[in-house]
N, C-alpha and C positions, 0 to 999 in steps of 0.2 A: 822239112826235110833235114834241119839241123838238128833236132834235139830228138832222140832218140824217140820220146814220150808220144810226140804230137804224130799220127802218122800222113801222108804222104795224100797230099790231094787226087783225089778219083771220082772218078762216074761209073755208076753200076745199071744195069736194066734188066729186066728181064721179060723176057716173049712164048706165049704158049698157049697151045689152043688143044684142046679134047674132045674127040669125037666117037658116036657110035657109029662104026661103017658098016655095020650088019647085025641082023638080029643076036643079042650076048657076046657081040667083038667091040671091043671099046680099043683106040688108038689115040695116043697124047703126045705131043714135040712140045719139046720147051729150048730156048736157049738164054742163056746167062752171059753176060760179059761183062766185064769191069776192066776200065779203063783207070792206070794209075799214073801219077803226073810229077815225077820225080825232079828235083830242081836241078836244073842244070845236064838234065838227059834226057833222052828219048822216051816217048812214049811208050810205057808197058800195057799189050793189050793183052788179054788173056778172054777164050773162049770156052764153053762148055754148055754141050746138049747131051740133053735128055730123053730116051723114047721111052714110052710104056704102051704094052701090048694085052691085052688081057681077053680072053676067051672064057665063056659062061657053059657049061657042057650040062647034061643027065641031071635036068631038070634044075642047073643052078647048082646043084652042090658040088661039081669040080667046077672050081676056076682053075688057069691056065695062064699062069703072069709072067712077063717078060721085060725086067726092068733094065734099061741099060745107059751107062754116062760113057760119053766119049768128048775129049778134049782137045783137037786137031795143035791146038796153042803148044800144050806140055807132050802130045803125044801119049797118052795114056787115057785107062777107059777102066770101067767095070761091069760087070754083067751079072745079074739076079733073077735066073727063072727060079720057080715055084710053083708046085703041084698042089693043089689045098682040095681035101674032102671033109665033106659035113656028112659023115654016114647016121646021125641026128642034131635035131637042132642047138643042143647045150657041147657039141663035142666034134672038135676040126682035128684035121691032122693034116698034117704037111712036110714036103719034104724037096729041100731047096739047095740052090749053092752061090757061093762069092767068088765069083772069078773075077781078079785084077789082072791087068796090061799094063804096062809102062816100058819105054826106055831108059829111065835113071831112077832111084831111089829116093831122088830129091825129090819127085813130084807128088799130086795128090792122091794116087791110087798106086803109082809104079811104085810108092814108098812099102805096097803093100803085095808085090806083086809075088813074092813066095807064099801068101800068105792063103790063099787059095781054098775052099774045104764044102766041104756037103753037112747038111745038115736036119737032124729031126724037130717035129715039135708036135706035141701034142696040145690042145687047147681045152680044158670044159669050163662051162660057165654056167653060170647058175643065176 
């Protein structure tokens, strides 16, 4: 905790389980936390969970994803659905977005929280 170099004694873990709850719906929680152990201060705890949502539609070629981090610790989160077609096999398309949450700028996502946007992609592979 003195020299700037060395950082700060912690515990980290992480928890999470994945499941199919119905035919093409798959559902995952995870959570993370790390515990940091500053000399001479209190306990820094910091939490962060994860869901992921995912839906298989018209034969498997739309998925249907819903990724999201939320942080009760820093108060900040972010969110990632996406629409993906495979209207053939060598060739996806999709079309998604980032939405950040935060209360301050200092945190891990609310440092992002103007940052916001929609976006395209094509994929072919060969």
């Amino acid at each position: 905790g003195r020299e700037i170099q060395v950082p700060e004694s912690s515990l980290r873990w992480i928890l999470g389980a994945e499941r199919q709850i119905a035919t093409d719906l798959t559902f995952g929680l995870q959570w993370y936390a790390e515990a940091e152990f500053p000399e001479g201060e209190d306990t820094d705890l910091s939490n962060l969970f994860t869901t992921r949502i995912e839906k298989l539609l018209h034969y498997q070629t739309v998925r249907l994803s819903l990724f999201a981090f939320w942080s009760p610790t820093d108060k900040d989160g972010y969110v990632r659905p996406v629409v993906t077609w495979k209207p053939a096999d060598e060739l996806e398309l999709a079309l998604g977005a980032n939405i950040f949450e935060g209360e301050t700028d200092t945190t891990r996502f609310g440092a992002f929280d103007n940052d916001d946007n929609v976006y395209t992609r094509i994929r072919w592979s060969f």
